[in-house]
N, C-alpha and C positions, 0 to 999 in steps of 0.2 A: 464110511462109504457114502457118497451122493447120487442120490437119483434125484427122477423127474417128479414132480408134483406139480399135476395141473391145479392151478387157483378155481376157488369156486366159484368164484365173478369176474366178469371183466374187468378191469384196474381203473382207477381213475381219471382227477384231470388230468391237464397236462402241464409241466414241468415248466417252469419262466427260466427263461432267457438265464445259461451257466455264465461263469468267470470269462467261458470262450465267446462270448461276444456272440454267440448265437442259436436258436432255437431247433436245429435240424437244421439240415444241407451245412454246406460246406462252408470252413474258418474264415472266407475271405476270400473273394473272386478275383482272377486272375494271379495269384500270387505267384512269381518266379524264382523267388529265394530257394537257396540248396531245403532239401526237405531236416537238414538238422539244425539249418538258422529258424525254419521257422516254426518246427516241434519246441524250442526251446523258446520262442517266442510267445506261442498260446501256452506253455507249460508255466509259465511265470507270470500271466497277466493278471491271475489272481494275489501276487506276491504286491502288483503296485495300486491295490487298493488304498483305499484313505485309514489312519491308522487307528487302531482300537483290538477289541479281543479277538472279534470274528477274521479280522483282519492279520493279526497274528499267529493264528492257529490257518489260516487259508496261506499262509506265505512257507510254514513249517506241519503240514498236516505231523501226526506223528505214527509212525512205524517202529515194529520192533526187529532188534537185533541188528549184526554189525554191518559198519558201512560197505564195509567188503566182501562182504558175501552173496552168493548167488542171486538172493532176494535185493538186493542194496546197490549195488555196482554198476555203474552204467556202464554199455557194453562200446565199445570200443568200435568201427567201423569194419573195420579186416578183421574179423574176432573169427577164428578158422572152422568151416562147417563142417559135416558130417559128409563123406564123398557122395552118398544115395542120400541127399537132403531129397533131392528135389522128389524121391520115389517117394521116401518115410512123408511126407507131405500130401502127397498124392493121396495116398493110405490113408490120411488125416481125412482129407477131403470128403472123400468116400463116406466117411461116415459121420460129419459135418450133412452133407447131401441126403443120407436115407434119413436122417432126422428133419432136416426140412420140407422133403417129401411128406414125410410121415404129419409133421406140425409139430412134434414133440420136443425141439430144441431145434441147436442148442441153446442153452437154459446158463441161470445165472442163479445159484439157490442163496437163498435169502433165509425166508422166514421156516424153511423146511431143506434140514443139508448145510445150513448155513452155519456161522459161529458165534455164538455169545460170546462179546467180550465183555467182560466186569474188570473197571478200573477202580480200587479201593487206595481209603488214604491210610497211613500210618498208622491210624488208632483203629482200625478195622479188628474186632474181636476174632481169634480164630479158632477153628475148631477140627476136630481128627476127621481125616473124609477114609473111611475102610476099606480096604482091597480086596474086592470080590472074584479072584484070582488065586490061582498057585502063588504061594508065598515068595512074596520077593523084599526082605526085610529093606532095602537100600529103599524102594518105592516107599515102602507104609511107611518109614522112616520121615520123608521127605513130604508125607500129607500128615503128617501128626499132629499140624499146626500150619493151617491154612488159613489165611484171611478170608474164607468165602462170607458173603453176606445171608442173613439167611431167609432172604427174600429173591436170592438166584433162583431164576429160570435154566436152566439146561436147553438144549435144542428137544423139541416136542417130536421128533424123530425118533425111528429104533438106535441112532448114531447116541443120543443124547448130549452133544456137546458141550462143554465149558468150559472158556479160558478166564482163568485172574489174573489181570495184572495190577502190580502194587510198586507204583513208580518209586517210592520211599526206600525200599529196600532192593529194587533193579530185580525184583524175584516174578518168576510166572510158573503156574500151574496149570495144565490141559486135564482135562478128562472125557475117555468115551463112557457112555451110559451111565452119567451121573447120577442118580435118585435117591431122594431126602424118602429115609423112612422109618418107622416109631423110633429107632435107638439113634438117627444122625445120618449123615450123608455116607453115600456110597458109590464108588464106582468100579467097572469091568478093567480098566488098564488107564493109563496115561501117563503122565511125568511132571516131572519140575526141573526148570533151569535156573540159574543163580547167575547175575550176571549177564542180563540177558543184551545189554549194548556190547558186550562183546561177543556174544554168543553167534555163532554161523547160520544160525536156523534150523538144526538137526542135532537129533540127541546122541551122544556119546560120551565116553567118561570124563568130557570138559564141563556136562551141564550142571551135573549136582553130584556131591560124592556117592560112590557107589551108583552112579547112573551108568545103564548097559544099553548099547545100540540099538535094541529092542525095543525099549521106552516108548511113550508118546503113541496118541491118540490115531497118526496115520497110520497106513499099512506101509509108507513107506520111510518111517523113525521121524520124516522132515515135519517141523512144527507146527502146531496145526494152525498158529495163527500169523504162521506164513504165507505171505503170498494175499491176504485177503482182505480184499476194498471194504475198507472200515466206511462210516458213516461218514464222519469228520471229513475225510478223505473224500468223499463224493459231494458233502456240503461246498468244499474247497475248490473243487473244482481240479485237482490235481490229484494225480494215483502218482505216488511217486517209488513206486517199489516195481518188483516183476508181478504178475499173476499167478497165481496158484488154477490149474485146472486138471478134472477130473474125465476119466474117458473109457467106454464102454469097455474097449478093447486094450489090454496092456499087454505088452510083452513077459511072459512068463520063464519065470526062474533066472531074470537078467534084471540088473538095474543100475541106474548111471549115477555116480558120485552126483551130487551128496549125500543122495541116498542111500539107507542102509539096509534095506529089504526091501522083498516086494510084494502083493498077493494078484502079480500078474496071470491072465487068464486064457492067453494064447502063444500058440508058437508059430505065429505068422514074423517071418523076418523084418516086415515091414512094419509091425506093429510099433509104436514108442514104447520105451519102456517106463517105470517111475526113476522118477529123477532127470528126466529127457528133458533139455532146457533150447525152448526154441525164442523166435524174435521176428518181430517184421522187417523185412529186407530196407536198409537204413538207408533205400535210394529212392524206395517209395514216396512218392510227395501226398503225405494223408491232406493238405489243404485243398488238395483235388479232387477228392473225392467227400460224395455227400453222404455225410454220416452224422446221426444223431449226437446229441453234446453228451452223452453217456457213452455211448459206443465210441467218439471220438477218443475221449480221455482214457476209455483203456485202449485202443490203437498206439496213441503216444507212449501209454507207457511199457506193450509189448516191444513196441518198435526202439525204447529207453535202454529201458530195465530186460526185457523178456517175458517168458511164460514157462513157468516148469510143473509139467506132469507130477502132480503129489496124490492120487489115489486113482482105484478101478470106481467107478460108477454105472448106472444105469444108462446114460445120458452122458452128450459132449457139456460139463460143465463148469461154470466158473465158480468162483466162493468170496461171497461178502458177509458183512457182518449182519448176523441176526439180530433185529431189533428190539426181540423180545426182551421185557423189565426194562426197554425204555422210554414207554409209555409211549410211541406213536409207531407208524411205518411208514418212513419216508419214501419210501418206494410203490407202496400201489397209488399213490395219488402223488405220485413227487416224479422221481431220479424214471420211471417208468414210461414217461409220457403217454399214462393213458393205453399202451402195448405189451403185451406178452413181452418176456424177454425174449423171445426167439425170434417173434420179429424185428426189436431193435439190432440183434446181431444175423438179420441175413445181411448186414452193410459191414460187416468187420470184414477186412482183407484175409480174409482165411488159405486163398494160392497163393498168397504172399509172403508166409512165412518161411522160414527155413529150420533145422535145427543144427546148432552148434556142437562142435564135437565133442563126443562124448567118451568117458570114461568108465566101463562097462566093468562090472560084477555079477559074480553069482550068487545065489543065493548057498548060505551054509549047506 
């Protein structure tokens, strides 16, 4: 789960000039291009950099899992909505609104809520991480031999987080409340997938064998390093996948493919549920509006890719990569400009969005 954690300081400088050719305010003044000539226009300006590593890794940030799935797939114009979009939105709003009223979001967790990713190579030693759970031999199976490094950070939250990934063998590991302690690593739930460029972003018996729906670190099975603005990825200057965001209020005992559960918290109709995949209405022209070069890039990539609902939290929030064990934080003195996140996102089109029709379940 995500909440809010207010920072103890003020944040930083401010951010130099992104890939988008600009500091705050808007891409490019007067621009009349259809708003999907020219989304694809700043979404690729970092691709015609001059050539080298940074320069290749900003043209292909990297994401995981497949092209075609929820997370991955660009959405299509006439992509059919929900008939009360425009209410479920409304409902959205509302509580968008009492957090800016309040000042408390919404938020963007990082270094608290956020998610360790650890990338290991090949020769990564690995070791048993134990399952402090009701026995589920297929899991402890599946952590018996894990590459983790043993200088991993977990998120410093009661969440505990950590993902590994180990491009070498296409394998990834999540876990919640991970902690290293006298006899080796430990944690309360999470999962493994095998395969993870093919894998959809959600655990089920495709991810690992003996893997059960259940699995993984969300409440709502979807993976937890789904959905979430890596470093790389904001170095780049391109988010090139959906959002991952979390939201006080979910809809309870219902939940929308691809998701496989839920620990939704209300029975307001209007509520979203997890798994609820919405998008910025793909006639908005974002070069019109003034938006910081962070808030911009993920506007393009809700308005792309999407946003799908993957947990209840505290607070309206997003999910990026926690920087912790990587020796710096590029965001209180970086990607931040010197602002709370809550005041770079009072500039996201938030009436803007819609949600896409959805494919509703119950829970067992």
């Amino acid at each position: 789960m995500a909440r809010y954690v207010k920072p103890c300081s003020a944040l930083g400088a401010l951010l130099c000039c992104t890939a988008l050719g600009a500091c705050g305010g808007s891409a490019g003044s007067g621009a009349q291009a259809h708003p999907r000539a020219v989304n694809e226009v700043l979404a690729s300006r970092a691709a015609r950099a001059p050539a080298g590593p940074s320069a290749r890794a900003a043209r292909a940030p990297w994401r995981p899992f497949a092209a075609g799935s929820i997370w991955n797939a660009a959405l299509s114009e006439d992509a059919p909505l929900e008939p009360n979009s425009a209410e479920l939105v409304a409902a959205l709003d509302q509580q968008v609104a009492r957090e800016q009223a309040a000042r408390s979001g919404p938020w963007i967790n990082t270094s608290s809520y956020g998610v360790p990713i650890v990338r290991v190579g090949a020769d990564q030693p690995t070791v048993a991480v134990a399952l402090d759970h009701a026995p589920d031999a297929a899991l402890s199976e599946a952590w018996s031999a894990v590459p983790l490094p043993a200088s991993a950070q977990p998120s410093s939250d009661s969440d505990g987080y950590m993902v590994v990934w180990q491009p070498s063998t296409r394998r990834m590991w999540e876990f919640w409340q991970l902690k290293r302690k006298e006899d080796g690593w430990h944690a309360s739930w999470g999962g493994a997938i095998q395969h993870v460029p093919r894998n959809p972003g959600v655990f089920g018996p495709e991810a690992w064998p003996g893997a059960k729906p259940w699995w993984g670190a969300t409440a709502s099975s979807l993976a937890l390093a789904a959905g979430v603005m890596t470093i790389e990825q904001l170095h780049a200057g391109v988010i090139n996948h959906a959002l991952a965001i979390a939201l006080p209020q979910v809809r309870a005992g219902v939940f929308a493919s691809p998701a496989r559960r839920t620990d939704g918290n209300t029975n307001d109709p209007l509520a979203l549920p997890e798994g609820a995949h919405l998008r910025l209405d793909p006639h908005l022209n974002l070069a019109s509006l003034s938006m910081p070069p962070l808030v911009r890039e993920m506007a393009l990539a809700a308005q792309r890719y999407g946003i799908v609902v993957r947990d209840v939290s505290g607070n309206v929030a997003f999910v990026a990569q926690d920087p912790k064990g990587t020796g710096s934080d590029p965001y209180t003195n970086g990607f931040y400009e010197g602002k709370y996140p809550s005041q770079l996102l009072a500039s996201f089109p938030w009436s803007h969005l819609q949600v896409l029709k959805m494919e509703l379940h119950s829970n067992p």
